[in-house]
Structure formats: structure tokens, C-alpha cells
TIVO-2410 file (N, C-alpha, C; in nm, 3 decimals):
# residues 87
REC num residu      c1      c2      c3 atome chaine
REC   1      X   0.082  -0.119   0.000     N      A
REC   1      X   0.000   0.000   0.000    CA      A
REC   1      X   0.086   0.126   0.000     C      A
REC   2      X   0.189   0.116  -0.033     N      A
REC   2      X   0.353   0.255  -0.036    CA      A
REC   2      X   0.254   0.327  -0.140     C      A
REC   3      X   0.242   0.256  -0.260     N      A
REC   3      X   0.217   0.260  -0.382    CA      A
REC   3      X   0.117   0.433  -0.352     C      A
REC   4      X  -0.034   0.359  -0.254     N      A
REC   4      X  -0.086   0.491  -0.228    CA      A
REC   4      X  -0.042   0.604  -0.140     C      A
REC   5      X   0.099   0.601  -0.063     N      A
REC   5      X   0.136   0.693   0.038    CA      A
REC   5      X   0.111   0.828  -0.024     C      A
REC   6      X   0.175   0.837  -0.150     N      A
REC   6      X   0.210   0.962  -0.235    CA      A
REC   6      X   0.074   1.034  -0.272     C      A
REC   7      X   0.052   1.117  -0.203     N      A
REC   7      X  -0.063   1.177  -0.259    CA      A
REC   7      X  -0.112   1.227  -0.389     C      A
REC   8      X  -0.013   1.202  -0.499     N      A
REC   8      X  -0.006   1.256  -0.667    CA      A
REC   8      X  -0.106   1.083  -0.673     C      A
REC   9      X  -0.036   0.988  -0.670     N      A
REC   9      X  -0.115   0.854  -0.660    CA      A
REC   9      X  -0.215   0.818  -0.614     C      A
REC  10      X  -0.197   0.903  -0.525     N      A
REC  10      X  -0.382   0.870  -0.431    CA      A
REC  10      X  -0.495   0.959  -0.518     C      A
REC  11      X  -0.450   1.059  -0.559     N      A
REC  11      X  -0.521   1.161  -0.703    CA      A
REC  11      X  -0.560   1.085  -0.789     C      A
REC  12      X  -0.463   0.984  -0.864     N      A
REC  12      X  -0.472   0.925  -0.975    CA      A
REC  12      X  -0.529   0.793  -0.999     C      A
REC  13      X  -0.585   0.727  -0.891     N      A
REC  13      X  -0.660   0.610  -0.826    CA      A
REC  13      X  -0.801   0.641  -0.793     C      A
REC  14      X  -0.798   0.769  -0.776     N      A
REC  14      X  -0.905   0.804  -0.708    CA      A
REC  14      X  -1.008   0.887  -0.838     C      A
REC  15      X  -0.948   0.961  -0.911     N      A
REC  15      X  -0.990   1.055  -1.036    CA      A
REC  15      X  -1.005   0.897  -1.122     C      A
REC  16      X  -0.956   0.791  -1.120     N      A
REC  16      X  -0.962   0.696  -1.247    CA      A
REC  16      X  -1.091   0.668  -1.211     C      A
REC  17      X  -1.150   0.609  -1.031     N      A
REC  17      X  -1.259   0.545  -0.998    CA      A
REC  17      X  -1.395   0.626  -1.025     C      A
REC  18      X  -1.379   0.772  -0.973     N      A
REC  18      X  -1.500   0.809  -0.977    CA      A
REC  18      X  -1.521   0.877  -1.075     C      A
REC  19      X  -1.413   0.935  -1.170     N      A
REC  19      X  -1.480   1.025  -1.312    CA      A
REC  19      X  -1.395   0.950  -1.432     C      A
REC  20      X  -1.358   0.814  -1.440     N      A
REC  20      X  -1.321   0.764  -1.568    CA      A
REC  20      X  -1.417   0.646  -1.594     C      A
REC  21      X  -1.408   0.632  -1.704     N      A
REC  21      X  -1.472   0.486  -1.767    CA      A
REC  21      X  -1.391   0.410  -1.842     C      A
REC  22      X  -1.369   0.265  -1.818     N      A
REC  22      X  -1.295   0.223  -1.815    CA      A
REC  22      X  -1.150   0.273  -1.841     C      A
REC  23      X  -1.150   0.210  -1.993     N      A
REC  23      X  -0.951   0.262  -2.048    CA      A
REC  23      X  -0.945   0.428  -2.149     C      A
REC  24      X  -1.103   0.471  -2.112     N      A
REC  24      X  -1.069   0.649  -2.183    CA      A
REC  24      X  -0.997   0.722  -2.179     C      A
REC  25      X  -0.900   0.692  -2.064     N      A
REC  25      X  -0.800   0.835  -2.059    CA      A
REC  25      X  -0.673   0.826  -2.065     C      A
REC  26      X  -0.589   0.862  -2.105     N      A
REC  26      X  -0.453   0.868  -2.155    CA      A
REC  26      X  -0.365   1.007  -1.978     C      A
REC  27      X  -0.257   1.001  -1.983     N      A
REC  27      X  -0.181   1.061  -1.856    CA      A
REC  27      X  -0.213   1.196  -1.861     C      A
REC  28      X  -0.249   1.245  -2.036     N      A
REC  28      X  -0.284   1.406  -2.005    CA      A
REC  28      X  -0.439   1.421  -1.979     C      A
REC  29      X  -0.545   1.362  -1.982     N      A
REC  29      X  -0.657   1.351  -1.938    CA      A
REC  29      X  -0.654   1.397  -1.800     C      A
REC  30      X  -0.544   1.380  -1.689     N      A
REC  30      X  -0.556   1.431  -1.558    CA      A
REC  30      X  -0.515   1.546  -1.550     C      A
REC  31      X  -0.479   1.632  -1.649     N      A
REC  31      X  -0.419   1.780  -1.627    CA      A
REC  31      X  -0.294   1.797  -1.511     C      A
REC  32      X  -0.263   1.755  -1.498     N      A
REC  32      X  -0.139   1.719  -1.401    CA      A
REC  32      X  -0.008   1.819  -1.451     C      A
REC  33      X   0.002   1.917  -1.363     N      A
REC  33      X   0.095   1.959  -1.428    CA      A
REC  33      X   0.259   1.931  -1.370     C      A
REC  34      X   0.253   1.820  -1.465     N      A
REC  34      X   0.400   1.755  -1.430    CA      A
REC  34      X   0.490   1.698  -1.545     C      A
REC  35      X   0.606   1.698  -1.520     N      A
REC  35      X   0.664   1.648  -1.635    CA      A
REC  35      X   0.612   1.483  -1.694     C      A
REC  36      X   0.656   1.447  -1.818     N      A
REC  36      X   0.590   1.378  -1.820    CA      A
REC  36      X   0.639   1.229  -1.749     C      A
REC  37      X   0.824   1.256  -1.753     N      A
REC  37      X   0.860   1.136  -1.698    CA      A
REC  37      X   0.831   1.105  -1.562     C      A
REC  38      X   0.793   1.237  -1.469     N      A
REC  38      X   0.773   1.254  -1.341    CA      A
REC  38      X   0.613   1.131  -1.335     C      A
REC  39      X   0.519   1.144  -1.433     N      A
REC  39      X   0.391   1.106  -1.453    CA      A
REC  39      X   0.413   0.950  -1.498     C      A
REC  40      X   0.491   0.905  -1.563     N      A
REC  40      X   0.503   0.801  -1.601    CA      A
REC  40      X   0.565   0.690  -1.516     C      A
REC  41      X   0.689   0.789  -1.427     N      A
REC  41      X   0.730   0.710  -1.249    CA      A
REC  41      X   0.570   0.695  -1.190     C      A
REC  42      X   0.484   0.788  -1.162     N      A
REC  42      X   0.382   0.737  -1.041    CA      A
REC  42      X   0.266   0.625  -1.153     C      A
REC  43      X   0.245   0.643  -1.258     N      A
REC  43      X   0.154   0.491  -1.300    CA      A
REC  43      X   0.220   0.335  -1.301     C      A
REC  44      X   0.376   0.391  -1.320     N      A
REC  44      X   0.445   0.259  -1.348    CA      A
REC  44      X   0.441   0.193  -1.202     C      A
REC  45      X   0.439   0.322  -1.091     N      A
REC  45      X   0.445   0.243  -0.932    CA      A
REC  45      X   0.304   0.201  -0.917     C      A
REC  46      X   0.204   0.270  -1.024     N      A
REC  46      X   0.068   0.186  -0.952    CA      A
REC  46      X   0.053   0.086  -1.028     C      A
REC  47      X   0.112   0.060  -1.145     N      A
REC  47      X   0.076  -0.014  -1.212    CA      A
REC  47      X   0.155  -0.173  -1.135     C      A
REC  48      X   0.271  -0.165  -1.099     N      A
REC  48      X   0.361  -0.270  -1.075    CA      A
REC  48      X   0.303  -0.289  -0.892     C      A
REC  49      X   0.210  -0.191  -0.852     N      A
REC  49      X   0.179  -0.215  -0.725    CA      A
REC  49      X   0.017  -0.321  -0.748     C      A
REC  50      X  -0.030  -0.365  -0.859     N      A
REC  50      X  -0.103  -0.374  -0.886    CA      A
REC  50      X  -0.239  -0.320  -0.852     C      A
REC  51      X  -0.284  -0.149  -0.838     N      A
REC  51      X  -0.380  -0.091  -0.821    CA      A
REC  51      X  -0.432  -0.072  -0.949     C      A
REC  52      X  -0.362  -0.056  -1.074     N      A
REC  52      X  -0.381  -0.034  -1.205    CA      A
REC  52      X  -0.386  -0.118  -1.338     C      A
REC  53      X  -0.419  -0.111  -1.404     N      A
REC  53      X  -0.393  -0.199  -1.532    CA      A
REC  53      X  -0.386  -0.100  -1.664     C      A
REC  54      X  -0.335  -0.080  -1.730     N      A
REC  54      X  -0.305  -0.026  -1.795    CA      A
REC  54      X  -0.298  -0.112  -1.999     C      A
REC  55      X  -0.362  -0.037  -2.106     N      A
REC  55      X  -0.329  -0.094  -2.189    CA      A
REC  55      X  -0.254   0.039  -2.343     C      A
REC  56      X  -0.257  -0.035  -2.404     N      A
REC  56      X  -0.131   0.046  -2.491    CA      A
REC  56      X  -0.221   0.067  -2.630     C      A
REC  57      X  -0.265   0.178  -2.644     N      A
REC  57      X  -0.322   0.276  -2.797    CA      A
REC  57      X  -0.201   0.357  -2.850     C      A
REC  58      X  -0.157   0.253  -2.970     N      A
REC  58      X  -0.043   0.345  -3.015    CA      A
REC  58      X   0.033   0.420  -2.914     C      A
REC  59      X   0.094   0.564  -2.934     N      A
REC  59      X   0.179   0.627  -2.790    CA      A
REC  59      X   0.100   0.618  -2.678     C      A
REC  60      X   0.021   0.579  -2.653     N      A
REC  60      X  -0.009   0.625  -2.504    CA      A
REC  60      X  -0.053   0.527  -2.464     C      A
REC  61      X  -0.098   0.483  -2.312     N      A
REC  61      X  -0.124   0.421  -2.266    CA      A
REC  61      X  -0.211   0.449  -2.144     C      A
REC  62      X  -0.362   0.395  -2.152     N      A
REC  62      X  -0.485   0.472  -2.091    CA      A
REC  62      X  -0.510   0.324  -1.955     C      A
REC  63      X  -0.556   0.391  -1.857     N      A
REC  63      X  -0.540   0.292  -1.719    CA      A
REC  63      X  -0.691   0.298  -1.672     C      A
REC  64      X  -0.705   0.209  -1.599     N      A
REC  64      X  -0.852   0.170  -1.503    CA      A
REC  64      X  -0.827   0.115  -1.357     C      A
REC  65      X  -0.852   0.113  -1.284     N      A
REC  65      X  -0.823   0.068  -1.164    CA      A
REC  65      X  -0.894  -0.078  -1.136     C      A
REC  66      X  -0.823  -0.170  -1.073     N      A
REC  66      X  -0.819  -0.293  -1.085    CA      A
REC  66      X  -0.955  -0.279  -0.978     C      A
REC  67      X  -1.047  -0.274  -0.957     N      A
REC  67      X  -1.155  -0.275  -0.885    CA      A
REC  67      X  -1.183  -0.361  -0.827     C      A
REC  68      X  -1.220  -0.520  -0.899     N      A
REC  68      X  -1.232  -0.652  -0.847    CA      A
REC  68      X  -1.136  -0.685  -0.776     C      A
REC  69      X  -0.998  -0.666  -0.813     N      A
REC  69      X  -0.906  -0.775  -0.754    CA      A
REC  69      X  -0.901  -0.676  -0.657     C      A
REC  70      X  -0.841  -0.554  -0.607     N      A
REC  70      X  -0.871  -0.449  -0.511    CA      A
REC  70      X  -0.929  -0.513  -0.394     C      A
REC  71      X  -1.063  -0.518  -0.443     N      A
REC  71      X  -1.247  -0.546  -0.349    CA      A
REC  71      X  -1.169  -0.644  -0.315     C      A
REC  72      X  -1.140  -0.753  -0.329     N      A
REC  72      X  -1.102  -0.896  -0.288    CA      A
REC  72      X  -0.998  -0.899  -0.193     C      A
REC  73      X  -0.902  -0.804  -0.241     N      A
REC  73      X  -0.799  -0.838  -0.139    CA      A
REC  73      X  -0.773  -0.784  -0.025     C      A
REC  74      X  -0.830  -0.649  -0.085     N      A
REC  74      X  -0.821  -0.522   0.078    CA      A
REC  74      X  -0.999  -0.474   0.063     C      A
REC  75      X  -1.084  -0.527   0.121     N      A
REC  75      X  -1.207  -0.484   0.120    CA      A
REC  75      X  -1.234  -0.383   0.216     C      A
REC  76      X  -1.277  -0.262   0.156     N      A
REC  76      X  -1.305  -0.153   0.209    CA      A
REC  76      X  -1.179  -0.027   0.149     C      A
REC  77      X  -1.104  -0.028   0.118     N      A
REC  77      X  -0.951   0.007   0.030    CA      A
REC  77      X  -1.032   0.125  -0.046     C      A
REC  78      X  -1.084   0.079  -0.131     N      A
REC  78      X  -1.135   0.159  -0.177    CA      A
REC  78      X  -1.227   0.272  -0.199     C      A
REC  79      X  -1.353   0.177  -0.062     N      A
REC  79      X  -1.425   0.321  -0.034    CA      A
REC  79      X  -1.346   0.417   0.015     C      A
REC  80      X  -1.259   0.393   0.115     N      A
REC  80      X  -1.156   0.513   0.179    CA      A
REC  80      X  -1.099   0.564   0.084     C      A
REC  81      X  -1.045   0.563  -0.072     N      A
REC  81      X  -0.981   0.602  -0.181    CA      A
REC  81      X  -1.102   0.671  -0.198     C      A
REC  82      X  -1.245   0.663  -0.261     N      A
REC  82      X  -1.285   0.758  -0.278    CA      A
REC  82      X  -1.336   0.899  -0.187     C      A
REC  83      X  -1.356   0.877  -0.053     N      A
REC  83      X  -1.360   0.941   0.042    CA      A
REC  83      X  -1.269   1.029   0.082     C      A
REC  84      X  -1.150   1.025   0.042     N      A
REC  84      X  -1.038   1.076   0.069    CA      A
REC  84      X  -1.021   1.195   0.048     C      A
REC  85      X  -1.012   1.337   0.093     N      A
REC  85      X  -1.017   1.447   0.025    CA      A
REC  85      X  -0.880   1.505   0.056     C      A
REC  86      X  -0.779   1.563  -0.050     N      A
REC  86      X  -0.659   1.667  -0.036    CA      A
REC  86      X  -0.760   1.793   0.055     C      A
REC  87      X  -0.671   1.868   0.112     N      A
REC  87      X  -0.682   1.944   0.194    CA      A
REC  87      X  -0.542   2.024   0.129     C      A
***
């Protein structure tokens, strides 16, 4: 759970669950204003943390949050991800 310490990650877990559908959005879809390799370190940590899945459209590569396997393994994980508010 490191994976979510980072609050840029806890953004990007959390923006996938409640305003994406499935694999629609690509890394600039979050307006993030970050470099891009900076953006591509925090999916690769969610992705290899398995919170993410990710698939490949030509350059880019658009993500969904692993929901089921999530629910299964840490139940309740997620309502607290969406509940979560930056301050």
C-alpha cells in the first residue's frame, strides 16, 4: 500500500474510480501539471503495485483501476480512496 502513500497517486486512483470509464484516458486527461517522466514514475508504481492496469493505444497508454481484484484483497480500500479528500 507505499504505492498509495504519495498523494499525486492517491489523485490518480481516485480521479480513475469516480470520473473515468474504463480505459478512456490517456496521462494528459488528468491535467497534471508535471513532467511527463515525473507522470510516467507514479503509473508505473501503480501499475507494478497492482492498483492499475493499464493498456497500450499506439503512444499512449490509458489505465482503469483494478476494482475486483482491489475489493477482494483489501475490502473496504477503496471506499476510503474515494472518500479521501486533499486538503
Amino acid at each position: 500500500m507505499g504505492a498509495l502513500a504519495d498523494p499525486l497517486r492517491l489523485t490518480i486512483v481516485r480521479k480513475l474510480m469516480l470520473e473515468s470509464e474504463d480505459y478512456d484516458h490517456s496521462c494528459g486527461w488528468f491535467g497534471f501539471d508535471r513532467p511527463k517522466s515525473s507522470l510516467t514514475h507514479h503509473f508505473k508504481a501503480l501499475r507494478e503495485a497492482g492498483l492499475i492496469r493499464q493498456r497500450q493505444y499506439g503512444l499512449e497508454r490509458r489505465s482503469r483501476v483494478r476494482t475486483e481484484d482491489i475489493n477482494q484483497r483489501f475490502p473496504g480500500l477503496l471506499d476510503l480512496v474515494a472518500h479521501w479528500h486533499q486538503d
